[in-house]
py3Dmol code that shows the C-alpha trace and the ligand (Angstrom):
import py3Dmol

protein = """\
ATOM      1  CA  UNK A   1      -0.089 -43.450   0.021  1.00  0.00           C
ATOM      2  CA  UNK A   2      -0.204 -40.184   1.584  1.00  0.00           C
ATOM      3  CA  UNK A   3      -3.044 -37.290   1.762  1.00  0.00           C
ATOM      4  CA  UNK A   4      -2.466 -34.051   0.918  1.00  0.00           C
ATOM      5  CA  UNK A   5      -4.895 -31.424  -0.433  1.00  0.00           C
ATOM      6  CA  UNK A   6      -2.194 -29.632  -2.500  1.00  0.00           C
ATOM      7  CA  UNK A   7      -2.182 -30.996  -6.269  1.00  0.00           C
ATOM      8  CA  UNK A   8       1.334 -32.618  -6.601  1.00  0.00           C
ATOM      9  CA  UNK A   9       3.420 -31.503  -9.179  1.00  0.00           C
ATOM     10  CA  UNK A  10       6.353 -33.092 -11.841  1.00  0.00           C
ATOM     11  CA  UNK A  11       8.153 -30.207 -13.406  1.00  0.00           C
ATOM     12  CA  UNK A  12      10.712 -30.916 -15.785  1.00  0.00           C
ATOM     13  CA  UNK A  13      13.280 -29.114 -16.541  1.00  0.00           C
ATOM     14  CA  UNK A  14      14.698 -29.878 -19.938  1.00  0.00           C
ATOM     15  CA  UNK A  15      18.003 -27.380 -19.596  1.00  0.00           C
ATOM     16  CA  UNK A  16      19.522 -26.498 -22.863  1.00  0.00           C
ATOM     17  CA  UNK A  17      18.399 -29.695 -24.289  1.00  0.00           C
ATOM     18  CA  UNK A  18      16.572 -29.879 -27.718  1.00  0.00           C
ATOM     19  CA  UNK A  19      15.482 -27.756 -30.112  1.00  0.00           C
ATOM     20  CA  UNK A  20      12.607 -27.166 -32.011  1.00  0.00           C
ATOM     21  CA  UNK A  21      12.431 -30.263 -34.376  1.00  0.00           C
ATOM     22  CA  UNK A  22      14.065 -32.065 -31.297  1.00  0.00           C
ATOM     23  CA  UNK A  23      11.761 -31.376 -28.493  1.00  0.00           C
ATOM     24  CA  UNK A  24       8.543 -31.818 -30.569  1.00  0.00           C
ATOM     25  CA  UNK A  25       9.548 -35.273 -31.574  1.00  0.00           C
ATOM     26  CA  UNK A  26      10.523 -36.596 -27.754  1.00  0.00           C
ATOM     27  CA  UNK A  27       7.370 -34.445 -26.610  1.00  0.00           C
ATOM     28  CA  UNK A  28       5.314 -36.308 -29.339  1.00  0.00           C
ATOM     29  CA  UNK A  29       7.049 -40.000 -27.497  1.00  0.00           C
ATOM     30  CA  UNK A  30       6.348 -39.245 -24.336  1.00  0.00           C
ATOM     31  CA  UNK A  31       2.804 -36.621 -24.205  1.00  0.00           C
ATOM     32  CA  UNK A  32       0.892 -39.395 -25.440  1.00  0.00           C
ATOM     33  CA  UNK A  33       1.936 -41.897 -22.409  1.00  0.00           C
ATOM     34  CA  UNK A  34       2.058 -39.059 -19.781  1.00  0.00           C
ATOM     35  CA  UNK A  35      -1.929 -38.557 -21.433  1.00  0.00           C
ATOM     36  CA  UNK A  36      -2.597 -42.072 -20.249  1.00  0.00           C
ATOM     37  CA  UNK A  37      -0.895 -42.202 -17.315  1.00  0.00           C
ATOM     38  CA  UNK A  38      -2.752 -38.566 -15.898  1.00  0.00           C
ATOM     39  CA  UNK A  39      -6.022 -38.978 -17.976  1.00  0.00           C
ATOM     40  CA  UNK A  40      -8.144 -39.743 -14.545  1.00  0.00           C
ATOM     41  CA  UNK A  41      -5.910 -37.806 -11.800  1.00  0.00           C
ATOM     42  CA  UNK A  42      -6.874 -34.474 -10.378  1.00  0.00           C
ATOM     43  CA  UNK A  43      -4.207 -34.247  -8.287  1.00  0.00           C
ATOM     44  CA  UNK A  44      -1.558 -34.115 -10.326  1.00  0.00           C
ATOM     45  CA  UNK A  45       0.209 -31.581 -13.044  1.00  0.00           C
ATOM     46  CA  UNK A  46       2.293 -32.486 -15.220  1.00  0.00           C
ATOM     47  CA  UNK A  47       4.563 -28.971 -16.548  1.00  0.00           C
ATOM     48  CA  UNK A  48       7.134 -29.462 -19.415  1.00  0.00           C
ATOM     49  CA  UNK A  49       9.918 -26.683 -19.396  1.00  0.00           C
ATOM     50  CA  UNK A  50      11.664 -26.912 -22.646  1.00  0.00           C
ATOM     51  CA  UNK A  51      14.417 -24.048 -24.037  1.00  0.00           C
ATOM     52  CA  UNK A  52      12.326 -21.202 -24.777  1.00  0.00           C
ATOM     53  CA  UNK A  53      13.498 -21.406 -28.669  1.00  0.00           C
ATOM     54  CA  UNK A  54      11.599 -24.887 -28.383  1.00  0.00           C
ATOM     55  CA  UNK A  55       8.668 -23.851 -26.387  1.00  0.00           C
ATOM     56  CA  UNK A  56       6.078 -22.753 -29.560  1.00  0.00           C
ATOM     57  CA  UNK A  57       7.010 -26.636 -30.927  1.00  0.00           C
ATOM     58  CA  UNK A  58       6.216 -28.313 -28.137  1.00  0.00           C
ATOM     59  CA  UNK A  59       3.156 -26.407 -27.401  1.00  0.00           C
ATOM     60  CA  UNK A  60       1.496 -27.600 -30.784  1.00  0.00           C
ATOM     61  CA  UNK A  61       2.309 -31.049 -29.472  1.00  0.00           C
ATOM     62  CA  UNK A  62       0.073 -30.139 -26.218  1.00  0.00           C
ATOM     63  CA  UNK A  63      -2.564 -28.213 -28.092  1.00  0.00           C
ATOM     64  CA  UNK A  64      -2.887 -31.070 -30.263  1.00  0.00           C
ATOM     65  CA  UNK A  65      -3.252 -33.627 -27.095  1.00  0.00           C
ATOM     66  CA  UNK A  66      -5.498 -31.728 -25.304  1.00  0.00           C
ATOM     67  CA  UNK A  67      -4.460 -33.484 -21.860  1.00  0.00           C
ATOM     68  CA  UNK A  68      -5.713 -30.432 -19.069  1.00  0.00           C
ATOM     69  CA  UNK A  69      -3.052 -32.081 -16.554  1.00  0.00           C
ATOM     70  CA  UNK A  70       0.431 -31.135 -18.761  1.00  0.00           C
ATOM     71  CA  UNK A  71       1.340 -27.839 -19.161  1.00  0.00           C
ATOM     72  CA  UNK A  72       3.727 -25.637 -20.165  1.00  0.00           C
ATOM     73  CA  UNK A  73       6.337 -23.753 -18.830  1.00  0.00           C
ATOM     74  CA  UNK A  74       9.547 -21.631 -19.267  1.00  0.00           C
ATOM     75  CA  UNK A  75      12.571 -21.814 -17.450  1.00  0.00           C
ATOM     76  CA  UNK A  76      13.526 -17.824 -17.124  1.00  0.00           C
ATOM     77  CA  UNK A  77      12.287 -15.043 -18.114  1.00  0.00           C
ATOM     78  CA  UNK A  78      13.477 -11.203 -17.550  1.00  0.00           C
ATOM     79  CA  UNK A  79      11.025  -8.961 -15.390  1.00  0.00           C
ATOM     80  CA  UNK A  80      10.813  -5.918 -17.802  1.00  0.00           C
ATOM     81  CA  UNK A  81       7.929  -5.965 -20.267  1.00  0.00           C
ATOM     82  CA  UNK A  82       9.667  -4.963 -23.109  1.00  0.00           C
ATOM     83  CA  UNK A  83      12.289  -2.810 -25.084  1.00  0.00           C
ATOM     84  CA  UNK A  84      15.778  -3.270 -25.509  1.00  0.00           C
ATOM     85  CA  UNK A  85      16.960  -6.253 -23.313  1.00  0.00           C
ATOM     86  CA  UNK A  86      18.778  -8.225 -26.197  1.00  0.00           C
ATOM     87  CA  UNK A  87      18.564 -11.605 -25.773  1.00  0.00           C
ATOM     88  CA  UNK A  88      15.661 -11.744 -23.162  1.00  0.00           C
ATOM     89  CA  UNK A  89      12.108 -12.983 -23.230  1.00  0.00           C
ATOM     90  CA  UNK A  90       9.332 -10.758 -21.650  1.00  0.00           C
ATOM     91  CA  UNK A  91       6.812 -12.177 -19.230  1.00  0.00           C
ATOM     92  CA  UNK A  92       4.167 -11.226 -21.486  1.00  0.00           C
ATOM     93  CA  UNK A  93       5.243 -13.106 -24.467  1.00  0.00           C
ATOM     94  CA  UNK A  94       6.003 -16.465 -21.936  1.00  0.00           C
ATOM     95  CA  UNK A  95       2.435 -16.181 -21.579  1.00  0.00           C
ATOM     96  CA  UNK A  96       1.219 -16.337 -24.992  1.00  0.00           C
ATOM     97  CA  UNK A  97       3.019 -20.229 -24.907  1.00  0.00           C
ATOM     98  CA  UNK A  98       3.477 -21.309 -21.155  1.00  0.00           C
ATOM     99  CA  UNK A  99       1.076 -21.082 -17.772  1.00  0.00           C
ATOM    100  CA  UNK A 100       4.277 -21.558 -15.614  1.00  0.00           C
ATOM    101  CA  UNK A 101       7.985 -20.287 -15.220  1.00  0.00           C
ATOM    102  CA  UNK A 102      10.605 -21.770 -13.401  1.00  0.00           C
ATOM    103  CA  UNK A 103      12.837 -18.459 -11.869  1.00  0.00           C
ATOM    104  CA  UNK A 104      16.249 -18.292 -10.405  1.00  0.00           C
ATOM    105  CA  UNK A 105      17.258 -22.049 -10.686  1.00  0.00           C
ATOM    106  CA  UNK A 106      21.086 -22.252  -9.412  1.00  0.00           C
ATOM    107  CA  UNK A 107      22.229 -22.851 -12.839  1.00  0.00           C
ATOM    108  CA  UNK A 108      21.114 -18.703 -13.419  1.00  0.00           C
ATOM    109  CA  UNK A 109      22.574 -18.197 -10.205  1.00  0.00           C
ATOM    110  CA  UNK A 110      25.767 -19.563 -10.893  1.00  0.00           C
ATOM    111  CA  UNK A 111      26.360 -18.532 -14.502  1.00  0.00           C
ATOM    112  CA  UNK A 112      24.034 -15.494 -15.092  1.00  0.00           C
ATOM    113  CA  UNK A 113      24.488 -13.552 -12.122  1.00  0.00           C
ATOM    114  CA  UNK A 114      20.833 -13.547 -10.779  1.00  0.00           C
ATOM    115  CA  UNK A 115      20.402 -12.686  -6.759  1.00  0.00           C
ATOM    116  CA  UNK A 116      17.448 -12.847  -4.877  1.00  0.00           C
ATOM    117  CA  UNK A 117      16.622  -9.309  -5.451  1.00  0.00           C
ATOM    118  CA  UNK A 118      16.190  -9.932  -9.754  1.00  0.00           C
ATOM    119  CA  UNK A 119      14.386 -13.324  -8.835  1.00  0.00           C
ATOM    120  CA  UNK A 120      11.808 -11.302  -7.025  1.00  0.00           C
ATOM    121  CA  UNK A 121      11.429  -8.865  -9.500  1.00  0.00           C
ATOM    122  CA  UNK A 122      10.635 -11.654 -11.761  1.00  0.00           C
ATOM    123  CA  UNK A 123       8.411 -13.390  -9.992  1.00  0.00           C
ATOM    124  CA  UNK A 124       6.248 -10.440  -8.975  1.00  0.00           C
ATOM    125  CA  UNK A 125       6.005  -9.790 -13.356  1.00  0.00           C
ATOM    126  CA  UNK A 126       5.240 -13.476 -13.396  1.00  0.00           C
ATOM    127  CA  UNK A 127       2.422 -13.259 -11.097  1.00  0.00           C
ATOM    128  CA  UNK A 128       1.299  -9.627 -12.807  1.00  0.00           C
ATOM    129  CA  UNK A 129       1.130 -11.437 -15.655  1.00  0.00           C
ATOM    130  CA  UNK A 130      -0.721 -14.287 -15.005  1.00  0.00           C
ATOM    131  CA  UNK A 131       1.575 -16.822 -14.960  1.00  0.00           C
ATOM    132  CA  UNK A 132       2.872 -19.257 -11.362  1.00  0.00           C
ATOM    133  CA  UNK A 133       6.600 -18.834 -10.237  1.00  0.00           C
ATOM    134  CA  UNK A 134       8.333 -22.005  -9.711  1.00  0.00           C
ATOM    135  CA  UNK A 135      10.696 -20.623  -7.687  1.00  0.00           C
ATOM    136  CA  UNK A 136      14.205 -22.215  -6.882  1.00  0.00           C
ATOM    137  CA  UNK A 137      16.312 -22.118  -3.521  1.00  0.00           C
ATOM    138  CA  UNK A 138      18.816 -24.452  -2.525  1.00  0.00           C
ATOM    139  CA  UNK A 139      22.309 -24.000  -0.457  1.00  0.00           C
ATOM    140  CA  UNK A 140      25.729 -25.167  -2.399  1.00  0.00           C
ATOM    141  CA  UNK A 141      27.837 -27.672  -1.078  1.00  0.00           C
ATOM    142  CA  UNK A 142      30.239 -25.528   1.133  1.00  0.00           C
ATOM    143  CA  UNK A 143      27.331 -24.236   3.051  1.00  0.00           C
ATOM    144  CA  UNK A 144      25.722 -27.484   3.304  1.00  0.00           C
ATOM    145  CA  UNK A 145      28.635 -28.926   5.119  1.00  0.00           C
ATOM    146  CA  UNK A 146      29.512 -25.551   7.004  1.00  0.00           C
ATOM    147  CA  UNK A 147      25.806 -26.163   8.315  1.00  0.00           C
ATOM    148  CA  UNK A 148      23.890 -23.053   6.915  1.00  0.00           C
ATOM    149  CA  UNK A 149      21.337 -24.727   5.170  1.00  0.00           C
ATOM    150  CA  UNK A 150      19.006 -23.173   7.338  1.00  0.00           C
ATOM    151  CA  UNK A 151      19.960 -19.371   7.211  1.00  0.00           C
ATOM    152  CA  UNK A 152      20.879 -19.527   3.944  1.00  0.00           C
ATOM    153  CA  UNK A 153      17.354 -21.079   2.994  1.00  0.00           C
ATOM    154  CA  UNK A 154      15.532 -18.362   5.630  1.00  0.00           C
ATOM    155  CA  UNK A 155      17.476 -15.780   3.619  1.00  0.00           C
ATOM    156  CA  UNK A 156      16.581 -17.000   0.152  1.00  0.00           C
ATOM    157  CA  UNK A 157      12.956 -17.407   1.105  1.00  0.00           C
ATOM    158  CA  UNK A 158      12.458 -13.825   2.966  1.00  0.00           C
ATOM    159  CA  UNK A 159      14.222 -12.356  -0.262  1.00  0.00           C
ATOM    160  CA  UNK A 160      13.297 -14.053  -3.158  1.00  0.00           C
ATOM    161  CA  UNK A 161       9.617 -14.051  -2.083  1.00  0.00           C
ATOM    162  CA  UNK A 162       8.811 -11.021  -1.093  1.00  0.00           C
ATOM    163  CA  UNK A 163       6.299  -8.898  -0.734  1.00  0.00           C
ATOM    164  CA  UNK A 164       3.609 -11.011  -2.508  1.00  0.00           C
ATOM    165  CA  UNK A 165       0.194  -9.201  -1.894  1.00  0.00           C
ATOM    166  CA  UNK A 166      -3.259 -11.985  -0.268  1.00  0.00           C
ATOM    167  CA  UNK A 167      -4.601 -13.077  -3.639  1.00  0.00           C
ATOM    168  CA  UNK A 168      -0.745 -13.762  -5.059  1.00  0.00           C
ATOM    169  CA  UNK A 169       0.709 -15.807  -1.905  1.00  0.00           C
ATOM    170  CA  UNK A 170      -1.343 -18.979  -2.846  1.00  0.00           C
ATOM    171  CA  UNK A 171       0.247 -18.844  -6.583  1.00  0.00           C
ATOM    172  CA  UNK A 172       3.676 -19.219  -5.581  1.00  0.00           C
ATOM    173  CA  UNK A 173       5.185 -22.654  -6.117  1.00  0.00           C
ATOM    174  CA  UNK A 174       8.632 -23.241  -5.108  1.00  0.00           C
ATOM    175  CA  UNK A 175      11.841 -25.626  -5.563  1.00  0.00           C
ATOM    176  CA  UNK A 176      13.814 -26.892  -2.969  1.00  0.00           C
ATOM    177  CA  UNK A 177      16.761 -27.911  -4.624  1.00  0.00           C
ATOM    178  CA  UNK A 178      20.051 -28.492  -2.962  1.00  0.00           C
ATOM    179  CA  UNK A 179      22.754 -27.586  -5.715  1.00  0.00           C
ATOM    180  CA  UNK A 180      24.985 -30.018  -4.384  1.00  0.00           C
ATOM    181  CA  UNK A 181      22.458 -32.555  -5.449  1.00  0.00           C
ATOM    182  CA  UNK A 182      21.877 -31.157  -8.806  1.00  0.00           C
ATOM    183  CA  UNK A 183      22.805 -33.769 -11.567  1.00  0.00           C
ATOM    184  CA  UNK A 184      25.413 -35.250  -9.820  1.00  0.00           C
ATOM    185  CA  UNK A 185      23.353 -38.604  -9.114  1.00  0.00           C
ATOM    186  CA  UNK A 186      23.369 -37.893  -4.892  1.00  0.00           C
ATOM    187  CA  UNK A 187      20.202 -36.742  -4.530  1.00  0.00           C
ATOM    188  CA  UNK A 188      19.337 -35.505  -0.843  1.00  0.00           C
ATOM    189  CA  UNK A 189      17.616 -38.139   1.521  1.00  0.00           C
ATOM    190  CA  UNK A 190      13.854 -37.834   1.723  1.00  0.00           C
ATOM    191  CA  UNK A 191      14.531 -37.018   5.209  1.00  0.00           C
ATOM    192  CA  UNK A 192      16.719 -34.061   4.786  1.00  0.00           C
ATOM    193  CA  UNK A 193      15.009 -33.039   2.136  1.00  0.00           C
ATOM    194  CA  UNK A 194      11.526 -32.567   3.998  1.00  0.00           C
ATOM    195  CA  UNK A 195      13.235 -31.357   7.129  1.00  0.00           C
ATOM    196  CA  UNK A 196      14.409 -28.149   5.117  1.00  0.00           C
ATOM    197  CA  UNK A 197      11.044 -28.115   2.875  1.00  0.00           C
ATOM    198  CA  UNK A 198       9.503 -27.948   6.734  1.00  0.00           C
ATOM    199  CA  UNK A 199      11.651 -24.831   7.423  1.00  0.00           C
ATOM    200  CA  UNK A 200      10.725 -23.091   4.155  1.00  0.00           C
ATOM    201  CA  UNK A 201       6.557 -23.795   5.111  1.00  0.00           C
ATOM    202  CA  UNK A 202       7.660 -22.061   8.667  1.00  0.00           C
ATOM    203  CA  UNK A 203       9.560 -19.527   6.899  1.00  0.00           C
ATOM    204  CA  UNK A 204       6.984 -18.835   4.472  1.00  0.00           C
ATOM    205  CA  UNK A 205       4.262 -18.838   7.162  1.00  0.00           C
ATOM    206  CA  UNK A 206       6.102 -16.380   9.447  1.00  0.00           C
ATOM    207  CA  UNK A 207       6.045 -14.054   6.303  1.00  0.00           C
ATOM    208  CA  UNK A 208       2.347 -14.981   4.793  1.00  0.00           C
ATOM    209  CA  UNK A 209       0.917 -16.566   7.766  1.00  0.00           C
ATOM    210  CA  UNK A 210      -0.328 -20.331   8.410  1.00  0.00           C
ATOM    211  CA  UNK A 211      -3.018 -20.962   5.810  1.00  0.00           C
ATOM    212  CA  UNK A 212      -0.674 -19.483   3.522  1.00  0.00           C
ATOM    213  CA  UNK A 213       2.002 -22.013   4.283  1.00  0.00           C
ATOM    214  CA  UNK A 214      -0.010 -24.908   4.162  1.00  0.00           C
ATOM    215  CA  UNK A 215      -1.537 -23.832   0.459  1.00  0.00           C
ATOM    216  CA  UNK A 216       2.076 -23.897  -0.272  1.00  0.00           C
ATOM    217  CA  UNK A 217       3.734 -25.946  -3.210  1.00  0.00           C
ATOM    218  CA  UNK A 218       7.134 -27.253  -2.530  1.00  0.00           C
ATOM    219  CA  UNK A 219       8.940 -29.235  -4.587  1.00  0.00           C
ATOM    220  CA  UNK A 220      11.974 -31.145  -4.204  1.00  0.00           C
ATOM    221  CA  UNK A 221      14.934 -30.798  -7.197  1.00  0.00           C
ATOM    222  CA  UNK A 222      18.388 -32.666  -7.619  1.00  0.00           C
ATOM    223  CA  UNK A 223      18.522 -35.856  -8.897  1.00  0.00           C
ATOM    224  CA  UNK A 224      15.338 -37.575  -8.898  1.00  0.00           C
ATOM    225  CA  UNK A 225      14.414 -40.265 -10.875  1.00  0.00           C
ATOM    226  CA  UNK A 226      11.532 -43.123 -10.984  1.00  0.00           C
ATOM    227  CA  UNK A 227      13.666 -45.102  -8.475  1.00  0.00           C
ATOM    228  CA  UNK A 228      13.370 -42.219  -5.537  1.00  0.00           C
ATOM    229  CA  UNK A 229      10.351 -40.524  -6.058  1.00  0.00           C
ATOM    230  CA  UNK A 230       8.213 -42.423  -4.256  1.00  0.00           C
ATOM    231  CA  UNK A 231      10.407 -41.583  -1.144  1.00  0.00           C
ATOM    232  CA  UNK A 232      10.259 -38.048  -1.335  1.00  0.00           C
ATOM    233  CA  UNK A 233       6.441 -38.234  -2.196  1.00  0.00           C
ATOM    234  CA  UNK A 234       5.768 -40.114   0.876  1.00  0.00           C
ATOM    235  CA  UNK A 235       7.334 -37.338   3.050  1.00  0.00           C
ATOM    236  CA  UNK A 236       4.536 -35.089   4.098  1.00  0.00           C
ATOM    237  CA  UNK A 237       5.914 -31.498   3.271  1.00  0.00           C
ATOM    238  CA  UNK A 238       6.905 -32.553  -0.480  1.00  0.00           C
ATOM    239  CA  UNK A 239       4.579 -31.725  -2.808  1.00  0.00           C
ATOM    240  CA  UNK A 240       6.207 -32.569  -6.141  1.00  0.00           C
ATOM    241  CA  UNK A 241       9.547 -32.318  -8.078  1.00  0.00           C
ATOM    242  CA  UNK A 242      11.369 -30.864  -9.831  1.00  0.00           C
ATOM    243  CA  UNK A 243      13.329 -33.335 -12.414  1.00  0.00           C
ATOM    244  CA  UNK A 244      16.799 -32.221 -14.827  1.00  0.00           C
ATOM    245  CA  UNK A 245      18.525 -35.268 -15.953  1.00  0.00           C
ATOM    246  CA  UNK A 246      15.489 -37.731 -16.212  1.00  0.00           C
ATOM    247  CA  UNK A 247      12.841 -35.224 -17.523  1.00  0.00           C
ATOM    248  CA  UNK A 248      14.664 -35.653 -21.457  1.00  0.00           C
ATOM    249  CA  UNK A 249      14.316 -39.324 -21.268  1.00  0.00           C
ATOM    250  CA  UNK A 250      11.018 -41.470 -21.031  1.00  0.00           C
ATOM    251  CA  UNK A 251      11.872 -42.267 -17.620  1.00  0.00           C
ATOM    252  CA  UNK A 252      10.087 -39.076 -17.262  1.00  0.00           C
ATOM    253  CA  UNK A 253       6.917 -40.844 -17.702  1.00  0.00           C
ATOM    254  CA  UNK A 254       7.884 -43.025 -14.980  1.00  0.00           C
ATOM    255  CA  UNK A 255       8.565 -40.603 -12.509  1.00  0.00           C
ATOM    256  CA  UNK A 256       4.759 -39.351 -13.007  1.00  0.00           C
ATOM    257  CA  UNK A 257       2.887 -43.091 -12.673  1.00  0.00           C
ATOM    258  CA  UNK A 258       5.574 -43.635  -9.913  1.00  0.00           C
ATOM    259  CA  UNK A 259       4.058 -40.312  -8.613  1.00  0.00           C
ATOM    260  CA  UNK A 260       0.500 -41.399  -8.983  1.00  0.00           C
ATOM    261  CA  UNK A 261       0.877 -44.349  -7.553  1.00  0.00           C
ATOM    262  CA  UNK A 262       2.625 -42.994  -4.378  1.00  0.00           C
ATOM    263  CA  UNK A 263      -0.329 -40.090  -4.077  1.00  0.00           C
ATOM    264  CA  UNK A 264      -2.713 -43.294  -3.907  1.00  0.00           C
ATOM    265  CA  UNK A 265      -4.809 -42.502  -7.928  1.00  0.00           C
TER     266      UNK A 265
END
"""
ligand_1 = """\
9
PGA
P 18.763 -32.980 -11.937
O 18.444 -31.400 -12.077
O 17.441 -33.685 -11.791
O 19.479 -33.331 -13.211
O 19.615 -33.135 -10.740
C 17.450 -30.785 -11.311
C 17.377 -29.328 -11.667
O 18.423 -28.720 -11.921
O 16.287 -28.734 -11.701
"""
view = py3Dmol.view(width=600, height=400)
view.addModel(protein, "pdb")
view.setStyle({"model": 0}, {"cartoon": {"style": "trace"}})
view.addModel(ligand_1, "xyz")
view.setStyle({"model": 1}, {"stick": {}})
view.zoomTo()
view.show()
């Protein structure tokens, strides 16, 4: 059990997985056991980041269980408010549906081009707009073994997050999530994991200062199911994760009591 005055959080991030008539009939399996399973926590939220084409059908499923610990969220957005973007999604209209966003997850890295420079954009229009940044960072596997995980995290951090003004610093939330460990079933240790979440508190505090960097959400990200959650819950810097693979299954649900029970409620 460990004791923490940040409210853990489960993200999951459903990837180009279901549509419409799909998601709303896993969300309507598994929103009724995650209900149970969070019904007394406060220290816990639960967000659900389905394919934005899905996102309207899985809300009715959450307006329809009324559970205040699961949420929604998106997993991109562009920063622009409107006009012609083809293709895109506004911040605004994410926040008719969703309370959260994820923003520059590796996969938008990778295959969409997005830098540090677009993922701050974003998540200042996120904040403007009401809704929280989950914000993703990670080093690949070449850097990782060259042993820049921590400049290329320092980097990623002073970029992607800045210039956040007081009242917007304590909104942020953000993903640590080695892309090397990213569905491939070799998720980091605990250990390593919290020694670079550590590094991202300092590097946040440097920028934000200390009470800033201990309000701080960080979540862990790459391949975490209910078998390792626990550990990374235990470690004192993780506040959370951030779950691909197992968030389309029910083991989903798992990961949350596993959560629960690790938080000690
Ligand atoms: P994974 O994905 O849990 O399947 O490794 C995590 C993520 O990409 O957010």
């Amino acid at each position: 059990m460990k004791t923490s005055s940040r409210t853990a959080i489960i993200a999951g991030n459903w990837k180009m997985n279901y549509g419409p008539k799909e998601a709303a009939s896993f969300a309507q399996e598994i929103v009724p056991e995650l209900g149970k399973v969070v019904h007394h926590a406060h220290h816990v939220l639960c967000i659900l980041c389905p394919p934005a084409i899905s996102l309207a059908a899985v809300r009715d499923v959450l307006a329809a269980a009324a559970h205040p610990h699961i949420e929604l969220g998106a997993q991109n957005m562009y920063f622009e408010e409107k006009g012609a973007f083809t293709g895109e999604i506004s911040p605004g209209m994410v926040r008719e549906l969703c309370n959260s966003v994820i923003l520059g997850h590796s996969e938008r890295r990778t295959y969409f081009g997005e830098n540090d420079a677009m993922v701050n954009k974003k998540a200042h229009a996120a904040l403007r707009h009401g809704l929280r940044p989950i914000v993703c960072i990670g080093e690949n596997e070449h850097e990782h073994e060259a042993g820049q995980t921590k400049q290329i995290i320092h980097s990623q951090v002073r970029h992607s997050l800045a210039n956040f003004t007081a009242d917007q610093v304590n909104k942020v939330v953000i993903a640590y999530e080695p892309i090397w460990a990213i569905g491939t079933g070799n998720a980091a240790t605990a250990e390593g994991a919290g020694k670079v979440i550590a590094l991202i508190r300092q590097s946040y505090g440097e920028m934000y200062g200390p009470e800033a960097a201990q309000t701080l959400r960080i979540l862990y990200g790459g391949s975490v199911t209910s078998s390792n959650i626990g550990e990374f819950l235990v470690h004192p810097d993780i506040d959370g994760a951030l779950v691909g693979g197992a968030s389309i299954k029910p083991d989903f649900v798992e990961i949350v009591r596993k959560t629960l029970a690790t938080i000690g409620q």
